[in-house]
C-alpha positions as CSV (number, residue, x, y, z in Angstrom):
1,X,83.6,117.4,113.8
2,X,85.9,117.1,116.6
3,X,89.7,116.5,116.1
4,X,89.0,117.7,112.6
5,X,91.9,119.9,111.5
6,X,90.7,123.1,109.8
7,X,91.6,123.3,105.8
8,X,93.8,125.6,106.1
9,X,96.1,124.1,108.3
10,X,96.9,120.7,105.6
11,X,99.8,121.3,104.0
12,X,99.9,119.1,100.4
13,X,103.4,118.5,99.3
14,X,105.4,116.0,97.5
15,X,106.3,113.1,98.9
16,X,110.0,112.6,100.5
17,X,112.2,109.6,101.3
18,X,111.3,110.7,105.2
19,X,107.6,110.2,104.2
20,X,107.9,106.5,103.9
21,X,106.9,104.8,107.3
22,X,104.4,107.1,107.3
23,X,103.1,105.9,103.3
24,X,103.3,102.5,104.8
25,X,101.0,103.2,107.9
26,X,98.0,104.6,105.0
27,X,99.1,102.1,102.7
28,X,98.0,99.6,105.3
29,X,94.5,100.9,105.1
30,X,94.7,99.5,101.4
31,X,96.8,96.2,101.4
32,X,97.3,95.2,105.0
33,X,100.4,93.9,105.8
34,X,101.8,93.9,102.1
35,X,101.7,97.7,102.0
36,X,105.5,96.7,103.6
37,X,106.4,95.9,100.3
38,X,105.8,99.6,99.3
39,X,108.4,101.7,97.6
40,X,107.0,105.2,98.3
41,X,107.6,107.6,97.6
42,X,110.0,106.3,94.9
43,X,107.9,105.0,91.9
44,X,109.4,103.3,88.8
45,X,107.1,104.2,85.7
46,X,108.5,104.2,82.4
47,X,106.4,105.3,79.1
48,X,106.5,103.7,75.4
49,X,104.6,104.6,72.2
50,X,104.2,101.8,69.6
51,X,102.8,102.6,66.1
52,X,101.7,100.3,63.5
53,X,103.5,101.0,59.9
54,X,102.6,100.2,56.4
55,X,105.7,101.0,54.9
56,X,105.9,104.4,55.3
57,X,102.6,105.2,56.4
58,X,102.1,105.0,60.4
59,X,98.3,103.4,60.6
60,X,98.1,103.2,64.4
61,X,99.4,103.9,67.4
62,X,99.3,102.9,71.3
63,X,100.8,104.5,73.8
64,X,101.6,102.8,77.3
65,X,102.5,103.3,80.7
66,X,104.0,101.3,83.4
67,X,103.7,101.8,87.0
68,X,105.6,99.8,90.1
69,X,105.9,101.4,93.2
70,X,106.7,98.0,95.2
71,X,103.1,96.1,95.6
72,X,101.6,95.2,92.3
73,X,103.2,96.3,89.2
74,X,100.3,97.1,86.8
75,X,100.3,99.0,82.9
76,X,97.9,101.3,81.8
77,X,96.8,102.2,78.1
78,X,96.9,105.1,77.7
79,X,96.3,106.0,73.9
80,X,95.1,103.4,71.5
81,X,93.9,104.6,67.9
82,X,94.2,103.2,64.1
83,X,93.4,105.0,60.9
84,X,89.7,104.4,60.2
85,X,91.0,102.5,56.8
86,X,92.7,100.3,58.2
87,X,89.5,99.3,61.6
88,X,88.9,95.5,61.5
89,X,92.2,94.3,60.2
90,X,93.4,93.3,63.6
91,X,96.2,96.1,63.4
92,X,94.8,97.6,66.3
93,X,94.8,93.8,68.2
94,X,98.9,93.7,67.0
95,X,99.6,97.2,68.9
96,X,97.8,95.8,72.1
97,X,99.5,92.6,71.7
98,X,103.1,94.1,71.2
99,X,101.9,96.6,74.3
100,X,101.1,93.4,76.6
101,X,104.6,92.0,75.9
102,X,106.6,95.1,76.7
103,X,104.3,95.4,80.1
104,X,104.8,91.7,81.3
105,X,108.5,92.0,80.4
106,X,108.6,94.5,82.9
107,X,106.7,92.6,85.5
108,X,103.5,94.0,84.9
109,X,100.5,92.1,86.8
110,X,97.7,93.7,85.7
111,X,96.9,96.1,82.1
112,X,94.2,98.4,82.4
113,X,92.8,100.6,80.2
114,X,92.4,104.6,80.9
115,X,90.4,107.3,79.3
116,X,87.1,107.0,78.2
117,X,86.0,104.3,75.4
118,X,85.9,107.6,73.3
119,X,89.9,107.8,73.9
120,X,90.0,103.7,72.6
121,X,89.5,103.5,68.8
122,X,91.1,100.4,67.2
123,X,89.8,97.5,64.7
């Protein structure tokens, strides 16, 4: 392949605020003319874990993530589990529910789901 570079020459490294008009030029390949909007290489993501609680019993959990890096704010489930007693009550609909809230309050666009449907048990 001509005007390949060989392997060994790429050098993968963090990303740096000197980085950015270069991010934008990629980003471009992506969102067009809204990859202008891009933050890159700073990125806000915060982190929450919600359980559900019976009194003092913690039946389920869901653990979140949201990302915004300056184009489309989006959350991510991580984690999302409830005790197998407690499947089909709807407690693992409440943890989602109280999950969406905390995303949108943050400005998220878009949830999405991660892991495998292996990682997602809930009732």
């Amino acid at each position: 392949m001509t005007g390949t570079p060989p392997r060994e020459r790429i050098a993968v490294r963090e990303a740096n605020p000197g980085d950015a008009a270069a991010i934008v030029q990629l980003l471009r390949h992506l969102h067009g003319d809204n990859a202008a909007a891009a933050s890159l290489p700073v990125v806000r993501q915060e982190s929450r874990t919600f359980i559900a609680a019976d009194g003092d019993d913690v039946v389920g959990l869901v653990v979140a993530t949201f990302v915004d890096y300056g184009l489309e704010p989006y959350g991510m489930v991580e984690e999302l589990v409830v005790s197998p007693e407690r499947r089909g009550t709807g407690t693992g609909t409440s943890l989602l529910e109280e999950c969406r809230a905390w995303l949108r309050g943050l400005g998220a666009e878009v949830v999405v789901r991660g892991g495998d449907e292996h990682q997602l048990v809930a009732g």
